[in-house]
ZAMARBA-373753 format. One record per residue (C-alpha): residue number from 1; residue in one letter; x, y, z. Coordinates in pm, 1 decimal. Last residue first. Layout:
BEGIN
<rec><pos>NUM</pos><code>A</code><x>X</x><y>Y</y><z>Z</z></rec>
...
This chain:
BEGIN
<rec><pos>140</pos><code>X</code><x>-11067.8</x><y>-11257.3</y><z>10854.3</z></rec>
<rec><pos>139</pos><code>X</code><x>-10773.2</x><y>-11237.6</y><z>10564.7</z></rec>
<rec><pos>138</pos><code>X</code><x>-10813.4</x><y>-11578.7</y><z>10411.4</z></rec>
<rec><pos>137</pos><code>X</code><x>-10514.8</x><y>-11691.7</y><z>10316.0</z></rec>
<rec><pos>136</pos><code>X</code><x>-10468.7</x><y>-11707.1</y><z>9927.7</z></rec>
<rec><pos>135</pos><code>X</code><x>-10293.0</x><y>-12032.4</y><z>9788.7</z></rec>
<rec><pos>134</pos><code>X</code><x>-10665.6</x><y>-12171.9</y><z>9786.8</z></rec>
<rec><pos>133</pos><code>X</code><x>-10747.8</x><y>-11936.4</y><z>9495.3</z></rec>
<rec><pos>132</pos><code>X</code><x>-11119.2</x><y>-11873.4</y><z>9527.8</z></rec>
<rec><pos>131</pos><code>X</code><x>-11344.1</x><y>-12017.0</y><z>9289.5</z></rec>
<rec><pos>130</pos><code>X</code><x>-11428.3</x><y>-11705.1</y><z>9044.4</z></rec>
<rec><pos>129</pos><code>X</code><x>-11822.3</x><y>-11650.7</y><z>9023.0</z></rec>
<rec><pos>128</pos><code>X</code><x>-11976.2</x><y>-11618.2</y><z>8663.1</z></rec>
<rec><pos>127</pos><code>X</code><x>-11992.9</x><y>-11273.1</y><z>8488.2</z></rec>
<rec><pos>126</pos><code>X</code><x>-11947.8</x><y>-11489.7</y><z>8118.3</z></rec>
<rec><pos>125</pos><code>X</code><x>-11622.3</x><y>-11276.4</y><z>8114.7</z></rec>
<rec><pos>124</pos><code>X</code><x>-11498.6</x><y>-11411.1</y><z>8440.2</z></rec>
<rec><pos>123</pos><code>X</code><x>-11594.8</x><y>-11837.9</y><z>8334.7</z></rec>
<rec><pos>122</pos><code>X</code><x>-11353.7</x><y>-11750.5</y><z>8051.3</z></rec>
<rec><pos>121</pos><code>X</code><x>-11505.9</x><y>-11767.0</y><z>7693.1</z></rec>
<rec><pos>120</pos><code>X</code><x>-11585.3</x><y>-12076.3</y><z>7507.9</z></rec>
<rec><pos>119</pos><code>X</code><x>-11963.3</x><y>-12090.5</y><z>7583.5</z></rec>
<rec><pos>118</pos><code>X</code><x>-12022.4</x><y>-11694.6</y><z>7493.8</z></rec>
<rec><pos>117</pos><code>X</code><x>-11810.3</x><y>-11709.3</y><z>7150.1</z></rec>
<rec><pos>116</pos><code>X</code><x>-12023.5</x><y>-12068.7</y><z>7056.1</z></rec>
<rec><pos>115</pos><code>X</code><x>-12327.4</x><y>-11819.2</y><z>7108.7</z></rec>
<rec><pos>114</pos><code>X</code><x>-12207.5</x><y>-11535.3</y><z>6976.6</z></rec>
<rec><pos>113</pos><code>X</code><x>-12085.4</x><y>-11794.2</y><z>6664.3</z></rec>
<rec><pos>112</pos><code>X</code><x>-12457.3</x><y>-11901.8</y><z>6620.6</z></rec>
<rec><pos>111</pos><code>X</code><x>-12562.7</x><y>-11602.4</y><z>6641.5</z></rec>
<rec><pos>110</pos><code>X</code><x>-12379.9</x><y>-11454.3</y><z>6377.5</z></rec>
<rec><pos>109</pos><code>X</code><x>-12498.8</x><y>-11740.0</y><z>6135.4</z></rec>
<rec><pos>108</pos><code>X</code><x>-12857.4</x><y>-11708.8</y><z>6212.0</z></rec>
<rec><pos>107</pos><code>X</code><x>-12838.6</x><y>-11349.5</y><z>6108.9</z></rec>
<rec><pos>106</pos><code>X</code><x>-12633.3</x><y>-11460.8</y><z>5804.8</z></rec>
<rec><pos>105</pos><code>X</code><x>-12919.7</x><y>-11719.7</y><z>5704.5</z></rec>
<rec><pos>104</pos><code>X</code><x>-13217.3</x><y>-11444.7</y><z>5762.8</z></rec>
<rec><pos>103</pos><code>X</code><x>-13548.9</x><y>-11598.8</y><z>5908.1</z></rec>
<rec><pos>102</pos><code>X</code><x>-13845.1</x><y>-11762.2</y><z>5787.8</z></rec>
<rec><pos>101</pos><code>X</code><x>-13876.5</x><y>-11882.7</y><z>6018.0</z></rec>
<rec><pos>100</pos><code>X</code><x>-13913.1</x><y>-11730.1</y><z>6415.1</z></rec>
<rec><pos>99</pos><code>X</code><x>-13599.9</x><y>-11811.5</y><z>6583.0</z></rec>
<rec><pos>98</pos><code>X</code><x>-13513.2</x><y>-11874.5</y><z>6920.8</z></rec>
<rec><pos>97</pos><code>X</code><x>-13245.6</x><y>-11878.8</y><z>7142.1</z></rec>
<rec><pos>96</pos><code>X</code><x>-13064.2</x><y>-12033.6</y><z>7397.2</z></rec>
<rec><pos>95</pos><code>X</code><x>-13312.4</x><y>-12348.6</y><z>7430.9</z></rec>
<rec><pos>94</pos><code>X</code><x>-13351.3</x><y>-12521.0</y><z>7729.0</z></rec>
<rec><pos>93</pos><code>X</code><x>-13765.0</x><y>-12638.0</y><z>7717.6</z></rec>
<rec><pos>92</pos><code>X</code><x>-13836.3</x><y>-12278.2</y><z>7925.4</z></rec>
<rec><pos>91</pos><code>X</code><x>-13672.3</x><y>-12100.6</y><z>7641.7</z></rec>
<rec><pos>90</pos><code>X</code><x>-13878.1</x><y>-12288.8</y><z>7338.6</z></rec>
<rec><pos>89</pos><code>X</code><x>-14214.9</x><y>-12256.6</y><z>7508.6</z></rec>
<rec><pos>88</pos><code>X</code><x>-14148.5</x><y>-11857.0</y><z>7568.4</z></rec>
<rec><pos>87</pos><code>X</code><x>-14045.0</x><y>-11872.5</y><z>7185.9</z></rec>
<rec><pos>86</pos><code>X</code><x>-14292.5</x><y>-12056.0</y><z>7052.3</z></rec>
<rec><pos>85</pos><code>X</code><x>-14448.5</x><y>-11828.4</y><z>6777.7</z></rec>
<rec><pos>84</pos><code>X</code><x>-14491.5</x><y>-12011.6</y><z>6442.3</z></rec>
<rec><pos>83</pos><code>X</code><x>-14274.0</x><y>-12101.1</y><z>6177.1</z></rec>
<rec><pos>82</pos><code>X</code><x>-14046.2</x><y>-12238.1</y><z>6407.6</z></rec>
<rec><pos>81</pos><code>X</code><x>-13681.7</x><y>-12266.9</y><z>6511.8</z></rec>
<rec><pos>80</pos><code>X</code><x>-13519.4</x><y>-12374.8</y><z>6798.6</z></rec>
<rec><pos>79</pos><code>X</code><x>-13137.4</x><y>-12267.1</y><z>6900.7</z></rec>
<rec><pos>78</pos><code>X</code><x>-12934.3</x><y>-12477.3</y><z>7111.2</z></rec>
<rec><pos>77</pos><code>X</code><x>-12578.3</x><y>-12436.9</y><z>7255.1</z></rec>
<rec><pos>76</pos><code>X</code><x>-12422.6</x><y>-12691.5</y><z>7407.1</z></rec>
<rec><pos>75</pos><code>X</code><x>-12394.2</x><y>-12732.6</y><z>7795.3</z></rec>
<rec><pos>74</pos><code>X</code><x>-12615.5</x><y>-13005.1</y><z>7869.1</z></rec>
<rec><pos>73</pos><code>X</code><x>-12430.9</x><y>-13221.8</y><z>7575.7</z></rec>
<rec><pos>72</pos><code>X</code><x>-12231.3</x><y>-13474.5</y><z>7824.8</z></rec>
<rec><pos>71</pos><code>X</code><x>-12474.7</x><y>-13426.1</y><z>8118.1</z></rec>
<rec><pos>70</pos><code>X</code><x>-12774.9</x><y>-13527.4</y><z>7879.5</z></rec>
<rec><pos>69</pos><code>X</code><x>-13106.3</x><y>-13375.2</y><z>8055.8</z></rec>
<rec><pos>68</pos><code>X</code><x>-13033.9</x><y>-13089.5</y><z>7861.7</z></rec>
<rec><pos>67</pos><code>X</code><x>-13026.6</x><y>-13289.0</y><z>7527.3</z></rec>
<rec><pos>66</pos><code>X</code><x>-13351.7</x><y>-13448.7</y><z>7600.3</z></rec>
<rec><pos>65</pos><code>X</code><x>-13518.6</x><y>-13123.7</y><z>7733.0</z></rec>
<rec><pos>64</pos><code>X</code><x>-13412.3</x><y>-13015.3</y><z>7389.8</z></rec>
<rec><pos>63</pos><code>X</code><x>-13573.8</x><y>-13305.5</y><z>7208.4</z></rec>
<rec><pos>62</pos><code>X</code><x>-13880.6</x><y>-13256.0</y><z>7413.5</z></rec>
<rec><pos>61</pos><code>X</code><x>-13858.2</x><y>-12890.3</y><z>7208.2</z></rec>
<rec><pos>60</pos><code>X</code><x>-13873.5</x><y>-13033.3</y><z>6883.8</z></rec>
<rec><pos>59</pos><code>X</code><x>-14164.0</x><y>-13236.9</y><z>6952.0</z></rec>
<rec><pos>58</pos><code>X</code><x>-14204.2</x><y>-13569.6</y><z>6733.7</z></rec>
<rec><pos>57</pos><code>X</code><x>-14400.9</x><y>-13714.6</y><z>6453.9</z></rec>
<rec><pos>56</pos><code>X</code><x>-14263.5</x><y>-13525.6</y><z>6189.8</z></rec>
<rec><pos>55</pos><code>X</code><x>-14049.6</x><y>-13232.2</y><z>6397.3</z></rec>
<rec><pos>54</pos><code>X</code><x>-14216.8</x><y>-12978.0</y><z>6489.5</z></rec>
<rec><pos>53</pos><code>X</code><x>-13956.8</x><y>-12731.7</y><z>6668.7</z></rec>
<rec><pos>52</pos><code>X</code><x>-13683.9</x><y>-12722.1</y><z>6412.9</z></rec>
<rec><pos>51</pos><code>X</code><x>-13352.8</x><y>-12783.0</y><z>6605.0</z></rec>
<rec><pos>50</pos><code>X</code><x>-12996.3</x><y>-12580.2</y><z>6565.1</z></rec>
<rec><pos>49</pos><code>X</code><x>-12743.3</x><y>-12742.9</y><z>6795.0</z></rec>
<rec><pos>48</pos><code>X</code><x>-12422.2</x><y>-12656.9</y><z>6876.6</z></rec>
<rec><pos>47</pos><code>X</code><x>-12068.1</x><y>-12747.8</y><z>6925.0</z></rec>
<rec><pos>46</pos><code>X</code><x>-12100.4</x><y>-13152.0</y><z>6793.9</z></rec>
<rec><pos>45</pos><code>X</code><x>-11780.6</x><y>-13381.2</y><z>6850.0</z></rec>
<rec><pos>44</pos><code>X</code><x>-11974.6</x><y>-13641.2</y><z>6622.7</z></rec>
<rec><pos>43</pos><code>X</code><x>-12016.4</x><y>-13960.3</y><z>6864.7</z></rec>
<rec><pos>42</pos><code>X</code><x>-12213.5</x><y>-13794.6</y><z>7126.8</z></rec>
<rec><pos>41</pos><code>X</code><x>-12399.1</x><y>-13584.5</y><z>6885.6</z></rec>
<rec><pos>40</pos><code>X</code><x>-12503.2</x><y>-13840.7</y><z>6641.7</z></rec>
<rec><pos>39</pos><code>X</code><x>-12595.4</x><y>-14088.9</y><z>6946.8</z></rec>
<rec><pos>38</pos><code>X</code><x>-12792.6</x><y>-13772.1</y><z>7140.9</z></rec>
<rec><pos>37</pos><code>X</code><x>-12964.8</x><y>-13691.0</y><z>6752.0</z></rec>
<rec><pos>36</pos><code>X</code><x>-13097.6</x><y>-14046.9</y><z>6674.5</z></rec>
<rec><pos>35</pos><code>X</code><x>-13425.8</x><y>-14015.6</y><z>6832.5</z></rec>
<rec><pos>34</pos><code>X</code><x>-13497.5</x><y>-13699.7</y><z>6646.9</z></rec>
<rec><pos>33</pos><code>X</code><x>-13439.5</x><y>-13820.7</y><z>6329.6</z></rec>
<rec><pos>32</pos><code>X</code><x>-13479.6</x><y>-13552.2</y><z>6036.8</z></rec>
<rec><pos>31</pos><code>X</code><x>-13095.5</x><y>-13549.7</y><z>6028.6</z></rec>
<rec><pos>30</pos><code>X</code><x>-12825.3</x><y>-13251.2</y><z>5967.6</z></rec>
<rec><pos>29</pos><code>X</code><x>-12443.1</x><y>-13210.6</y><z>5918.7</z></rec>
<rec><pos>28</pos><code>X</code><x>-12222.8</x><y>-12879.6</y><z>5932.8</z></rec>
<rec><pos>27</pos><code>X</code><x>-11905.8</x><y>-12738.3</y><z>5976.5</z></rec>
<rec><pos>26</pos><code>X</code><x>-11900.3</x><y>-12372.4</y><z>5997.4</z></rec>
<rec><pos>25</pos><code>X</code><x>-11685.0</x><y>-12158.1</y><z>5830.8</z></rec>
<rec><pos>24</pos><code>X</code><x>-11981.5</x><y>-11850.4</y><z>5658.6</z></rec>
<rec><pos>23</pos><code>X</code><x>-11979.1</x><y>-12084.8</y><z>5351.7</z></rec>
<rec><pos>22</pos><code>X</code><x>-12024.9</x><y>-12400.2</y><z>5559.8</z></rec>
<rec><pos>21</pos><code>X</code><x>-12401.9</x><y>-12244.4</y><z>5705.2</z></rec>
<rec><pos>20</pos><code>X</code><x>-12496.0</x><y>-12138.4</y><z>5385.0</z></rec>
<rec><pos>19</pos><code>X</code><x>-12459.6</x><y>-12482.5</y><z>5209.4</z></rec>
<rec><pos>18</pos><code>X</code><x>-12612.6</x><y>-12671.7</y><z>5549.6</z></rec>
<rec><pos>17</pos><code>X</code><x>-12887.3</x><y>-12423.1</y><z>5560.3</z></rec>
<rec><pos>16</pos><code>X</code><x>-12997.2</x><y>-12492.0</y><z>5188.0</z></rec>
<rec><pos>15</pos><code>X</code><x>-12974.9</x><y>-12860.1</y><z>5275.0</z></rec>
<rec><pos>14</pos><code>X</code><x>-13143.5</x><y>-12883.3</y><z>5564.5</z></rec>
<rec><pos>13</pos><code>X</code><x>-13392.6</x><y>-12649.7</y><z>5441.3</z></rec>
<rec><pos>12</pos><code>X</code><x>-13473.3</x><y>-12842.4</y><z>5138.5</z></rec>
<rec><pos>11</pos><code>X</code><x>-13441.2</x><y>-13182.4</y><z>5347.6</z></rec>
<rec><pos>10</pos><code>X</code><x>-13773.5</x><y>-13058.7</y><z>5546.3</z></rec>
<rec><pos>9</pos><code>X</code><x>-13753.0</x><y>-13311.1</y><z>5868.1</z></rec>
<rec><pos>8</pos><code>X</code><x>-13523.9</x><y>-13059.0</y><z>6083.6</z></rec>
<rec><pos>7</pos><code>X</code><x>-13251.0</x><y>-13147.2</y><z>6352.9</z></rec>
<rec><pos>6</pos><code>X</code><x>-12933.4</x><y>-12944.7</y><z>6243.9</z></rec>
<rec><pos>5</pos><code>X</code><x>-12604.0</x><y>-13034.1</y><z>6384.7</z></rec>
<rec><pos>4</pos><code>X</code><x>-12321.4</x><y>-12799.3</y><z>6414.8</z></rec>
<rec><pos>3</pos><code>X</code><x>-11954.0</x><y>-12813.5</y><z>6443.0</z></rec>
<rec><pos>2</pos><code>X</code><x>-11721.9</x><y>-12556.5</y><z>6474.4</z></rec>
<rec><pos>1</pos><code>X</code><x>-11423.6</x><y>-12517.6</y><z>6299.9</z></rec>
């Protein structure tokens, strides 16, 4: 079951994402602390990251120039949210996606396991380069 840690100040959405989030298999926790998120995540096995970009008294997306500067939880994936447009901001800050609020709960759900899908799969099936076998002798 993956595990995934939301980063938002309004408890209502925590909450009501939390209680969709577990219905559709996912294990969830949240906090409106920005500056405790790499400790939380480093400590709770986290598998992906769902972060409201303004935060109370703090920036979303330095949070995920945080996490990408981490090499322990560089490779997780993150989706921002927002009520308002950031989305160019949001990708250039690290971000694998971004969602404009209010948004649908099963949407969010599916992309959050194409996501999780994309990380887990073999290096070949992400189209990444195959280290060559050193058994083989090279042939020129």
């Amino acid at each position: 079951m993956a595990h995934i840690l939301i980063v938002d100040d309004d408890r209502a959405t925590v909450r009501l994402l939390t209680m969709l989030l577990e219905m559709d298999g996912f294990e969830v926790s949240g906090t409106a602390r920005p500056d405790a998120v790499l400790e939380k995540a480093r400590t709770g096995a986290v598998d992906a990251f769902l972060i409201d970009c303004h935060l109370a008294g703090s920036d979303g997306l330095d949070l995920v120039r945080e996490i990408r500067a981490d090499a322990d939880l560089a490779s997780k994936p993150i989706i921002v949210s927002s009520g308002k447009y950031v989305k160019p901001e949001a990708l250039e800050a690290g971000a694998n996606l971004f969602v404009l609020k209010p948004f649908s709960p099963a949407d969010l759900s599916a992309e959050l396991s194409e996501l999780l899908a994309e990380r887990d799969a073999p290096s070949e099936e992400r189209g990444e380069p195959q280290a060559a076998d050193a058994s083989q002798e090279d042939e020129s």
